[in-house]
C-alpha positions in Angstrom: 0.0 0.0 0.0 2.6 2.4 0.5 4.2 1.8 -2.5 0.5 2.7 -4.2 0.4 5.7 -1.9 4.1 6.9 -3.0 3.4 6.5 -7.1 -0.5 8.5 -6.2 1.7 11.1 -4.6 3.9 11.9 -7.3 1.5 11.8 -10.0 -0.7 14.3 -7.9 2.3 16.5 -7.5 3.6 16.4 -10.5 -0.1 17.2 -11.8 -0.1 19.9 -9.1 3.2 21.3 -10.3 2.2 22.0 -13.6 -1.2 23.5 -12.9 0.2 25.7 -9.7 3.5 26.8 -12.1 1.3 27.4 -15.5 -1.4 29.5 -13.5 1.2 31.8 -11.4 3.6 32.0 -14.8 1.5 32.1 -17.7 3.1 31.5 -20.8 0.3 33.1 -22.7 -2.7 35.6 -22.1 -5.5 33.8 -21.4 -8.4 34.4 -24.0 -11.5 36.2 -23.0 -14.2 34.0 -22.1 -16.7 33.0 -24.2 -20.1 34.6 -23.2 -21.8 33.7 -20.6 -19.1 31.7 -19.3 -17.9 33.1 -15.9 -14.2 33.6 -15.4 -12.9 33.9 -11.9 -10.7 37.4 -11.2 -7.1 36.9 -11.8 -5.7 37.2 -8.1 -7.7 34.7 -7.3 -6.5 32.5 -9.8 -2.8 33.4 -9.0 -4.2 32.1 -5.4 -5.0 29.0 -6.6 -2.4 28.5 -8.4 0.0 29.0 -5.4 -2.1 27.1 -2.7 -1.7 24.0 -5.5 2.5 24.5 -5.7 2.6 24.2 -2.2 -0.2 21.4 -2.0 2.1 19.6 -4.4 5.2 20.3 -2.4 3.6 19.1 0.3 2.3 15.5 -0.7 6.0 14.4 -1.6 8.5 16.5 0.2 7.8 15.3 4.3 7.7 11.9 3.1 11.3 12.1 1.1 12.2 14.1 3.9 11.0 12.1 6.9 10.0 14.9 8.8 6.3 16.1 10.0 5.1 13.5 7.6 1.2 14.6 9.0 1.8 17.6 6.4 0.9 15.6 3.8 -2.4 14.2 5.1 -3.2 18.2 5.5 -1.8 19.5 1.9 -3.8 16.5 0.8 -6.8 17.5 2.5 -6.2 21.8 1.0 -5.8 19.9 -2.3 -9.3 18.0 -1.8 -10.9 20.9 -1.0 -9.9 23.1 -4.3 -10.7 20.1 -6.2 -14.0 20.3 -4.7 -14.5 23.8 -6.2 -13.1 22.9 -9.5 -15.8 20.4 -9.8 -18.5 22.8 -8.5 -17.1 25.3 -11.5 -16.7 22.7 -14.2 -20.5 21.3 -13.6 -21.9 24.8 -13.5 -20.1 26.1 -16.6 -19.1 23.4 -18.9 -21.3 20.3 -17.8 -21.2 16.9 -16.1 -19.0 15.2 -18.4 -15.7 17.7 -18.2 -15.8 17.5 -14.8 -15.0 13.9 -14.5 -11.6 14.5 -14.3 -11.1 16.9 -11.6 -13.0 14.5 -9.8 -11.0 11.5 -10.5 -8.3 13.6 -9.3 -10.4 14.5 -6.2 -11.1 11.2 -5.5 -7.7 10.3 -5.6 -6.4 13.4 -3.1 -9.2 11.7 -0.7 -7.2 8.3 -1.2 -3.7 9.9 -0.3 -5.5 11.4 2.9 -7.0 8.5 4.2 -4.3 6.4 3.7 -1.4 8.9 5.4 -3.1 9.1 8.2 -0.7 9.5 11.2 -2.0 6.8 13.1 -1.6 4.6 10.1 1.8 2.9 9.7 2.6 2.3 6.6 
């Protein structure tokens, strides 16, 4: 299991990464939205964007580390939570079936939680 938990980890932060990095540092302007679409304002998505570099900082580096390992349980849990929105978002803008993903990738933050608990020795 903690191999599972490990490889989950990574991929989150490495998923994570690239989100937090491309939404602090854009590469390009982002394009108007199309009407009737709402866009959040921009400092909040520069928010977002760092609350997920640390979130993904925090799911791998206490473990590679060995120290306060119970911070990944919690940048697991901040991670749940702005998954949470981005599935509340992607239903009320773009539909049901876009907003698979962010969930899968919810349900998975959920997994890495549960299964780093403290008082679980793994």
């Amino acid at each position: 299991m903690n191999i599972v938990l490990w490889i989950i980890q990574i991929l989150l932060a490495l998923l994570f990464l690239f989100a937090g990095v491309t939404k602090l540092f854009p590469i390009i302007p982002m394009p108007p939205p199309p009407p009737g679409v709402w866009m959040p304002p921009m400092w909040f998505l520069k928010f977002i964007g760092l609350c997920e570099f640390l979130g993904a900082l925090g799911l791998v580096l206490p473990g590679l580390f060995r120290r306060q390992r119970y911070l990944t349980v919690w940048a697991a849990v901040g991670l749940t939570i702005i998954m949470i929105g981005a599935v509340v978002i992607t239903v009320m803008t773009l539909g049901v079936a876009p907003a698979v993903t962010p969930f899968i990738v919810l349900l998975l933050c959920v997994f890495v939680a549960y299964g780093r608990r403290p008082w679980i020795k793994a």
